[in-house]
N, C-alpha and C positions, 0 to 999 in steps of 0.2 A: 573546538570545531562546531561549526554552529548546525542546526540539525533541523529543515524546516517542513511542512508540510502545507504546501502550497495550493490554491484553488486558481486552475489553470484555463482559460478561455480557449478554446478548441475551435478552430475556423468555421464558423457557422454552422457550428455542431452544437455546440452547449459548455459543458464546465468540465474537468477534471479535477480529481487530488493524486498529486505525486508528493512522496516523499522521499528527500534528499537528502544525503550527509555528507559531506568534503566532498562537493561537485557531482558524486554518484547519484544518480537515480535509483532509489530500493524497490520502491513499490509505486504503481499506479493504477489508479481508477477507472471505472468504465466510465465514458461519457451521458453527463445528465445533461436534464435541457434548461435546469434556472444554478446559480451559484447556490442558492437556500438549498437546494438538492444534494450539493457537495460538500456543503458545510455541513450537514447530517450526516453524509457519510463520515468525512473527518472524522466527528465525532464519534459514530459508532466503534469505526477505527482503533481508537482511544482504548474507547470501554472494552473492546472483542480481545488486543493487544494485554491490556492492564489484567485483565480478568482469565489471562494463557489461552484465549483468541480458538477459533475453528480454524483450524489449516484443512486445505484439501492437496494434497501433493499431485503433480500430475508430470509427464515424461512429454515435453513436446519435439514434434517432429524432427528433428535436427538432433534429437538424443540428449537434449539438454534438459534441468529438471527446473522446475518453479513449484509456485505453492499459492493459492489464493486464500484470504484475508477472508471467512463469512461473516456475514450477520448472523443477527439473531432466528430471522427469518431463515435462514442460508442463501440471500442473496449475497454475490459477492463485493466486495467492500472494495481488495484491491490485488493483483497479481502483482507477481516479484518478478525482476528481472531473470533472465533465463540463467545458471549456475549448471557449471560442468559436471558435478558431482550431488552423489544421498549427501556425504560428509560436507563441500562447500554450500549447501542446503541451507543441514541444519546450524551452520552457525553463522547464515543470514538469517534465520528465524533469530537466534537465540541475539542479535545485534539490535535487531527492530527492539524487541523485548526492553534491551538495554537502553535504547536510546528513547522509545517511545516519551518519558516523562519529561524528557527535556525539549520537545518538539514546540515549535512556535510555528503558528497557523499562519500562513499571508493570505492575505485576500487580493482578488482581483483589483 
């Protein structure tokens, strides 16, 4: 199953990274305003992931839980889709983890 991490043009917005695996959506990026912007993210991505990453957990409004992706800095990199459960959570964290190494970047 092919596992991509995409830089995504955002309607007169600028760039995103989402990444995907068997048609799902995992994670996605905040909107920047050049693709060079997002292809740094990508990357930090990578290294924040490879290197067991800064999670920040958070409980959004609807009672569903996500996690954001930090940098180095503690900007964030990228949020997860929203997950019903602490437990369906952390084994979307622990899936990214898995999958990260095999991620192949598309460009716009």
């Amino acid at each position: 199953m092919s596992v991509a991490l995409t830089i995504a043009a955002v309607e007169d917005q600028g760039y995103r990274l989402i990444l995907s695996h068997a048609g799902r959506q995992l994670l996605c990026g905040p909107v920047r305003p050049g693709p060079h912007e997002a292809v740094s993210d990508a990357e930090a991505l990578r290294q924040a992931v490879a290197l067991d990453g800064r999670y920040q957990l958070e409980r959004d409004s609807s009672g569903g839980y996500r996690f954001r992706v930090l940098g180095e800095s503690g900007c964030t990199l990228a949020v997860s889709t929203p997950h019903p459960t602490p437990y369906s959570l952390g084994q979307a964290i622990a899936t990214i983890k898995e999958l990260m190494p095999q991620v192949e970047l598309v460009l716009p």
